[in-house]
C-alpha positions in Angstrom: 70.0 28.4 -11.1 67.7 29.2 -8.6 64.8 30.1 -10.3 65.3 26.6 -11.8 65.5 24.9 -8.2 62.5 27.1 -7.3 60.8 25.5 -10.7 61.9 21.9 -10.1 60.6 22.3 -6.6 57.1 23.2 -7.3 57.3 20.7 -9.9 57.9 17.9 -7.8 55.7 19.1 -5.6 52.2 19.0 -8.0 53.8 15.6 -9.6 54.0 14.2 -5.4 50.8 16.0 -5.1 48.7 14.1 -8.4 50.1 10.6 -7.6 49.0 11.2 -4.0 45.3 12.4 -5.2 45.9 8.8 -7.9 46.9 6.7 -5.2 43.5 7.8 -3.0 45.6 9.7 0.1 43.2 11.6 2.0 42.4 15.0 1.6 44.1 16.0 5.0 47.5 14.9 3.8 47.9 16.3 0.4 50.4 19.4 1.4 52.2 16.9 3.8 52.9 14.3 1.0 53.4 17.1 -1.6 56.1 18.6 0.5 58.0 14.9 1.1 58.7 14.2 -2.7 59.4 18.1 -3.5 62.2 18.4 -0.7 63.4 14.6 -1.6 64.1 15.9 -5.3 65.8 19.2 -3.9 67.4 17.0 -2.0 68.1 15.1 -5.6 68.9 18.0 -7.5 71.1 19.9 -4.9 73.6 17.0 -4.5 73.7 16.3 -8.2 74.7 20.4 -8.7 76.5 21.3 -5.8 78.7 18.1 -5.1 78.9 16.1 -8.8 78.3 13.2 -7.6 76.8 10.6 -9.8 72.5 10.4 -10.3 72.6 7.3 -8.2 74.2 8.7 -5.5 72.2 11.5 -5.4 68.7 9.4 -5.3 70.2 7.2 -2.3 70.5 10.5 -0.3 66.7 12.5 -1.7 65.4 8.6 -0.9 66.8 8.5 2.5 65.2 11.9 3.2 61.9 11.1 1.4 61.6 7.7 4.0 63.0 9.9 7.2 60.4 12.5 6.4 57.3 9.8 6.0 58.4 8.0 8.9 58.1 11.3 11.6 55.5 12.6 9.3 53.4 8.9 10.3 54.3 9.3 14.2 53.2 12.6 13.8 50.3 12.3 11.9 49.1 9.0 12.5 49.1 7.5 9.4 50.6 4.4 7.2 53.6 5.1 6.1 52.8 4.5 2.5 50.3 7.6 2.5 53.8 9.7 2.5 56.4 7.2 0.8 54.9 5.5 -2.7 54.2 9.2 -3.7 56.7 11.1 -2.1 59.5 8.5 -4.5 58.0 9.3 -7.3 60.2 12.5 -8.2 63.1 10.6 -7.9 62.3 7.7 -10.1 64.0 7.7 -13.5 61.0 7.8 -16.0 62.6 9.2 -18.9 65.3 7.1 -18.6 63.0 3.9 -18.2 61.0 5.0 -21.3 64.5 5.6 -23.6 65.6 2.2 -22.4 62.6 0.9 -24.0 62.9 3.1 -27.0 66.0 2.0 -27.6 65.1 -2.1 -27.6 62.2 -1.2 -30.0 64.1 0.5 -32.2 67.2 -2.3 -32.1 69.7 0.3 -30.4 70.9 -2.4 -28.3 74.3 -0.4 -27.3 72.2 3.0 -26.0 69.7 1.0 -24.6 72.4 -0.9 -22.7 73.7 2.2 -21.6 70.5 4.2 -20.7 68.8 1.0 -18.9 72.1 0.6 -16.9 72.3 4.2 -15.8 68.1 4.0 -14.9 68.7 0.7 -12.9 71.5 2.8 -11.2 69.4 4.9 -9.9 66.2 2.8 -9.0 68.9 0.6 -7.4 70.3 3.9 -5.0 66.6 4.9 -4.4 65.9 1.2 -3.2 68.7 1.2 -0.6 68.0 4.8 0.7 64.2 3.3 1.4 65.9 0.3 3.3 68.6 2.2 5.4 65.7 4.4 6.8 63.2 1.7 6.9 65.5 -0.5 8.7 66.2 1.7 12.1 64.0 0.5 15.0 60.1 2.1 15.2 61.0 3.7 18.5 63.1 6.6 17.3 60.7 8.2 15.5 58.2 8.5 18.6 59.0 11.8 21.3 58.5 10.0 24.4 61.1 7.7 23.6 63.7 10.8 23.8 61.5 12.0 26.6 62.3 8.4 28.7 66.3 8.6 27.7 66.6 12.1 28.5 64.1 11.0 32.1 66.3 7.7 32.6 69.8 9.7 31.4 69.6 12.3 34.3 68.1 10.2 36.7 71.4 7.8 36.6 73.7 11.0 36.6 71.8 11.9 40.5 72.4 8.4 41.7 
């Protein structure tokens, strides 16, 4: 099981890593963005082994840690977000899934294709909301000085 995890994760990363070199990131944050959609699908694959919860489920929480990660990563670095985020989702988007929905219309499987496209749009729906819980908190609490001014204005109320 490990060596699988191990193989996923590298996986993920050259996948993150080839839609960042498509999508024109530059060349400085390759390894950053690489590492954002390999530790989202860990984050992916882990819940799905170790806990059973449903695919969807699983995609809202690698989501939320794909976002969390691109948002210090852009205080940090000094960067759009979307250098980090539109390839760092890409490991958790439901391809196959997508493409055996489709498969399925051609072919007049209307039942499986129900069933498949259902289960994809599970998932791209969990992925979606994981983007907009992370998105949503303020700007400020990714930046260090704003901890440095709580912690400043937090001990200066305790002396007075």
């Amino acid at each position: 099981m490990i060596m699988e995890l191990i193989k996923g994760f590298i996986c993920a990363f050259l996948g993150t890593l080839g839609f960042a070199i498509l999508f024109n990131v530059p060349k400085r944050f390759y390894i950053a963005s690489g590492l954002t959609g390999s530790i989202g699908w860990l984050v992916d694959a882990l819940i799905v082994r170790e806990t059973g919860l449903s695919a969807a489920v699983a995609a809202f929480f690698g989501a939320m840690v794909v976002v969390l990660i691109s948002r210090v990563l852009t205080v940090v670095m000094e960067c759009p977000i979307t250098l980090f985020l539109a390839s760092g989702v890409i490991p958790l988007v439901p391809g196959a899934g997508i493409y055996e929905t489709a498969y399925d219309l051609v072919t007049e499987q209307l039942n499986q294709a129900a069933s498949v496209g259902f289960d994809a749009l599970t998932i791209v729906f969990g992925i979606v909301l994981g983007i907009i819980v992370i998105v949503s908190l303020p700007r400020q609490i990714f930046r260090p000085d704003y901890w440095w001014q709580l912690r400043y204005f937090g001990r200066r109320a305790k002396n007075e």
